[in-house]
C-alpha positions as CSV (number, residue, x, y, z in Angstrom):
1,X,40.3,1.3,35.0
2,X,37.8,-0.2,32.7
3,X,36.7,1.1,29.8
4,X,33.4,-0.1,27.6
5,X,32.9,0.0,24.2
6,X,30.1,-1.3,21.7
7,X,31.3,-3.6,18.5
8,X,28.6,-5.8,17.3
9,X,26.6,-5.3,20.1
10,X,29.0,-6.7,22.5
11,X,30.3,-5.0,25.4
12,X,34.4,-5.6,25.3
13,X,36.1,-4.3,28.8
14,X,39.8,-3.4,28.5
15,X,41.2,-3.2,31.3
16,X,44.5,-0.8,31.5
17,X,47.3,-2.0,34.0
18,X,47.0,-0.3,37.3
19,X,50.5,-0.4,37.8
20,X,51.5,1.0,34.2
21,X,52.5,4.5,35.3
22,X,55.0,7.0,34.4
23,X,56.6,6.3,38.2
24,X,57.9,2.9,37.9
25,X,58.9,3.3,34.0
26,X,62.7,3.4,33.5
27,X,63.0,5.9,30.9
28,X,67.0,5.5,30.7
29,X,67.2,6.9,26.9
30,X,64.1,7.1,25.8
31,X,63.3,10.3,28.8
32,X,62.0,12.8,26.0
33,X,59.5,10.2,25.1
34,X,57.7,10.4,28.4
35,X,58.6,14.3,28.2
36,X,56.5,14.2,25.2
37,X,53.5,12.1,26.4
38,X,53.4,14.9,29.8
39,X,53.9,17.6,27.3
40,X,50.8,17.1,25.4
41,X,48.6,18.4,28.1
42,X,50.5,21.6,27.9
43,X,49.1,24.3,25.3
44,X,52.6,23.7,23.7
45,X,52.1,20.3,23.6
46,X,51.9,18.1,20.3
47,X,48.4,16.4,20.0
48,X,49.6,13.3,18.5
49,X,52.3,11.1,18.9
50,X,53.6,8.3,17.4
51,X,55.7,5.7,19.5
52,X,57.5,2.5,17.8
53,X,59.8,-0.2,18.7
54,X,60.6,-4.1,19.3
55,X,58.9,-5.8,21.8
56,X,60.0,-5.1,25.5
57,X,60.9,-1.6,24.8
58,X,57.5,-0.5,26.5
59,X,55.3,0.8,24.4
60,X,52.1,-0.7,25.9
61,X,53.1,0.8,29.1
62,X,53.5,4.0,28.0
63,X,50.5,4.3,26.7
64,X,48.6,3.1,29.8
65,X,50.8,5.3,31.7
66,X,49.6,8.1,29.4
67,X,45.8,6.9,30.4
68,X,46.3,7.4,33.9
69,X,48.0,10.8,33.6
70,X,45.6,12.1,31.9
71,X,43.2,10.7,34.2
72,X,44.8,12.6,37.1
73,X,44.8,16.0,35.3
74,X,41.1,15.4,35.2
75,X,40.4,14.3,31.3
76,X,39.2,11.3,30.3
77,X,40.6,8.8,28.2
78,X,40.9,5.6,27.0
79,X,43.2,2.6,26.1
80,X,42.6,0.1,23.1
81,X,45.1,-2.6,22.3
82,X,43.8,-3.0,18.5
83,X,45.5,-6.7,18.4
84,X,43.0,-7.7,20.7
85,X,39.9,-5.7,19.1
86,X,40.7,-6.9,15.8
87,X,38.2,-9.7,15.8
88,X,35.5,-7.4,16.4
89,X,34.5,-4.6,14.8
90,X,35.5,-0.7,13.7
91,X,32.3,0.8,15.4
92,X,35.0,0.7,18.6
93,X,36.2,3.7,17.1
94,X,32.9,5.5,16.9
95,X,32.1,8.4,19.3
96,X,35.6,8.4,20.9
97,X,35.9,11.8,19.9
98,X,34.3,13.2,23.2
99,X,37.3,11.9,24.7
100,X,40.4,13.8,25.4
101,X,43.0,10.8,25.0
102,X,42.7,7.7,22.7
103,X,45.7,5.2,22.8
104,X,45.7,2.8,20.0
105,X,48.0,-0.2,20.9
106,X,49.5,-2.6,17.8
107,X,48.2,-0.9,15.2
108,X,50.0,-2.9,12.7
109,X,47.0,-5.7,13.7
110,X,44.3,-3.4,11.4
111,X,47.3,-3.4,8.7
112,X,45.4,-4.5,5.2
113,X,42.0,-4.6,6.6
114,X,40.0,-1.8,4.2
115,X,37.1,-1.4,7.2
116,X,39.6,-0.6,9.8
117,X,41.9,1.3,8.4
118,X,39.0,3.9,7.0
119,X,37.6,3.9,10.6
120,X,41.0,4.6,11.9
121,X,41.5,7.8,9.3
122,X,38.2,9.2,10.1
123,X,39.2,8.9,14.0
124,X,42.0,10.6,13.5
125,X,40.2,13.4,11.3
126,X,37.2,13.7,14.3
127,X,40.0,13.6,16.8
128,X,42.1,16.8,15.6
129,X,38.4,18.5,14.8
130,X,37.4,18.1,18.5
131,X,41.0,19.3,19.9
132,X,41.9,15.8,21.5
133,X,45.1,14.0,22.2
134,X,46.0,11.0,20.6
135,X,49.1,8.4,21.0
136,X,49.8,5.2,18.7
137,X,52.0,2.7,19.1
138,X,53.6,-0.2,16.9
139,X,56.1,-2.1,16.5
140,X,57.4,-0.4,12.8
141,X,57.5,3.3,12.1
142,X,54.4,4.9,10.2
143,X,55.4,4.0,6.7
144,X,56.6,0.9,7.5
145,X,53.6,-0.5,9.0
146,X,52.1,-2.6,6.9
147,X,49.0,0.3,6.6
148,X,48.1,0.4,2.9
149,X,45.4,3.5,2.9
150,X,47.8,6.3,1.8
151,X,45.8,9.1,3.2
152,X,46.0,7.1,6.6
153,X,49.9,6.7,6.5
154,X,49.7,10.5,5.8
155,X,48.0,11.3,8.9
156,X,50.2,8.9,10.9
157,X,53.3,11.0,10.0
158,X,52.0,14.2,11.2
159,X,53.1,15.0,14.6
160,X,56.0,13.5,16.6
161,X,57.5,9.9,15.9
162,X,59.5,8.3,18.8
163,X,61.9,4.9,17.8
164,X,62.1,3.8,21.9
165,X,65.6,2.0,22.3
166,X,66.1,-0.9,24.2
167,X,67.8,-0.7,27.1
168,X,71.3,-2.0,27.9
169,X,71.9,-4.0,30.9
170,X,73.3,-0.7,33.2
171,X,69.8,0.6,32.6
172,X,68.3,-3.1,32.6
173,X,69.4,-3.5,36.2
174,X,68.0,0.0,37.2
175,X,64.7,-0.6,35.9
176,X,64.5,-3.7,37.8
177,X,65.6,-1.9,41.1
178,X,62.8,0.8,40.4
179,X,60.2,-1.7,39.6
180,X,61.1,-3.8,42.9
181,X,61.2,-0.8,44.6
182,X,57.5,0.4,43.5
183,X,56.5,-2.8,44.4
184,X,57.6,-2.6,48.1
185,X,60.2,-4.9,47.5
186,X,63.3,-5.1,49.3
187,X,65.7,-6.4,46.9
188,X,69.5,-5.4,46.5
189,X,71.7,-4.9,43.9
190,X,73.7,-8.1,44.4
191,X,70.4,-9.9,44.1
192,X,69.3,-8.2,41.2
193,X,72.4,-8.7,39.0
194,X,72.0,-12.5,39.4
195,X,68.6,-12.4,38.4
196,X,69.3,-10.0,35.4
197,X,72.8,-12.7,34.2
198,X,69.5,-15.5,34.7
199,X,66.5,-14.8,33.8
200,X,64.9,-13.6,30.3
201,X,66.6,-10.7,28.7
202,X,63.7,-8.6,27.8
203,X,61.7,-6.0,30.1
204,X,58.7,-7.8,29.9
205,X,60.0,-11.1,31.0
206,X,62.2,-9.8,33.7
207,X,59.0,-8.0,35.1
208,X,57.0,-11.1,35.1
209,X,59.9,-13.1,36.8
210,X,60.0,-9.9,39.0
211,X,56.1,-10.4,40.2
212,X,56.5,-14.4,40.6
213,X,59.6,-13.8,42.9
214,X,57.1,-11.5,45.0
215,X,54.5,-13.6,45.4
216,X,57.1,-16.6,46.4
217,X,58.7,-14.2,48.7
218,X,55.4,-13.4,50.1
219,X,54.1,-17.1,50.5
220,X,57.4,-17.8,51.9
221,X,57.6,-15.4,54.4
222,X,61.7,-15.0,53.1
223,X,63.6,-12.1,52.2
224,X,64.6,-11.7,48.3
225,X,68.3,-13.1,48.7
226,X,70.7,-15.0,46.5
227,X,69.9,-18.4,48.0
228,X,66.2,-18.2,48.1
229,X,66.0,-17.0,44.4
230,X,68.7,-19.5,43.5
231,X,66.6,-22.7,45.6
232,X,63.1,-21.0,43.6
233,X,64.5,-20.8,40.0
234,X,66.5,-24.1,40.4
235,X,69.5,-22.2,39.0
């Protein structure tokens, strides 16, 4: 999925993960988060949600994941990782309103920039006019942010605010069967506790290792086991 917007007449493409779904997320503890995100589309649901925590905890995924949800119940919606957009402009924020779901990403990167944080409150205001759904993520919680527009940290504490925990290594080694198991990959449990005692200890890098050991495998034409992993990584 692709999504186009205009800032300084430049067309920027943000391209959402086409594996960050809701299937091959461990929640482990954070399961009413992705309750939550599901819920919203109910007419119980709570329009906007706030989602924080270090890096690895999946965030970013979560709101992709969102993205394609909602894009299989049939709305449309979009996915802006604000770290990224920063250098541009706040007209990416115009118009989203005829949208169903905005995910903001790292919004801590507009923290103490005047433009962008105005553009951001009047989003929000236009967004709870038209009925939409909105997530944010970021890696403090709303009054910690580093936002400095008081009526902005205001609207950011409405609604539902989710800490995500990181996972311990139980849950660690789950997540990396489930991902490997998405992925078609036959790995086993033996093989995965080596790589999880090995490799780096956050989500993100595991997953990365996780998608190099693929394509090797692949390449290879070998099975996932102990040795070949051991012989690849130099371990």
């Amino acid at each position: 999925m692709v999504i186009e917007a205009q800032a300084q007449q430049l067309t920027l493409s943000v391209s959402v993960r086409d594996d960050a779904r809701f299937a091959n997320y461990f929640a482990g503890p954070n399961a009413q988060v992705v309750y939550s995100i599901q819920d919203q589309w109910r007419e119980s649901g709570e329009p906007f949600i706030y989602l924080w925590g270090a890096n690895g905890v999946g965030c970013s995924h979560l709101l992709q994941a969102a993205c394609h949800y909602a894009e299989g119940l049939g709305h449309k919606a979009v996915y802006l990782p604000l770290d990224e957009l920063v250098a541009y402009d706040p007209a990416v924020f115009e118009d989203l309103e005829v949208l169903q779901l905005v995910a903001l990403d790292n919004i801590e990167a507009i923290a103490g920039k005047p433009e962008w944080e105005e553009a951001l409150f009047h989003l929000f205001n236009r967004l709870r006019d038209a009925g939409s759904r909105m997530l944010v993520a970021a890696k403090e919680g709303p009054r910690n942010n580093g936002i400095l527009l008081p009526d902005l940290t205001s609207r950011l504490s409405w609604g539902i605010t989710y800490q995500l925990e990181l996972l311990e290594d139980e849950d660690k080694l789950k997540a990396l069967l489930l991902r490997a198991r998405v992925r078609g990959l036959n790995m086993s449990e033996e093989v995965a506790r080596y790589i999880l005692t090995r490799s780096p200890r956050d989500m993100a890098g595991l997953f990365d290792l996780l998608s190099d050991l693929d394509q090797a495998s692949l390449s290879a034409q070998r099975k996932l086991t102990k040795p070949f992993v051991k012989e690849l990584m130099n371990w």
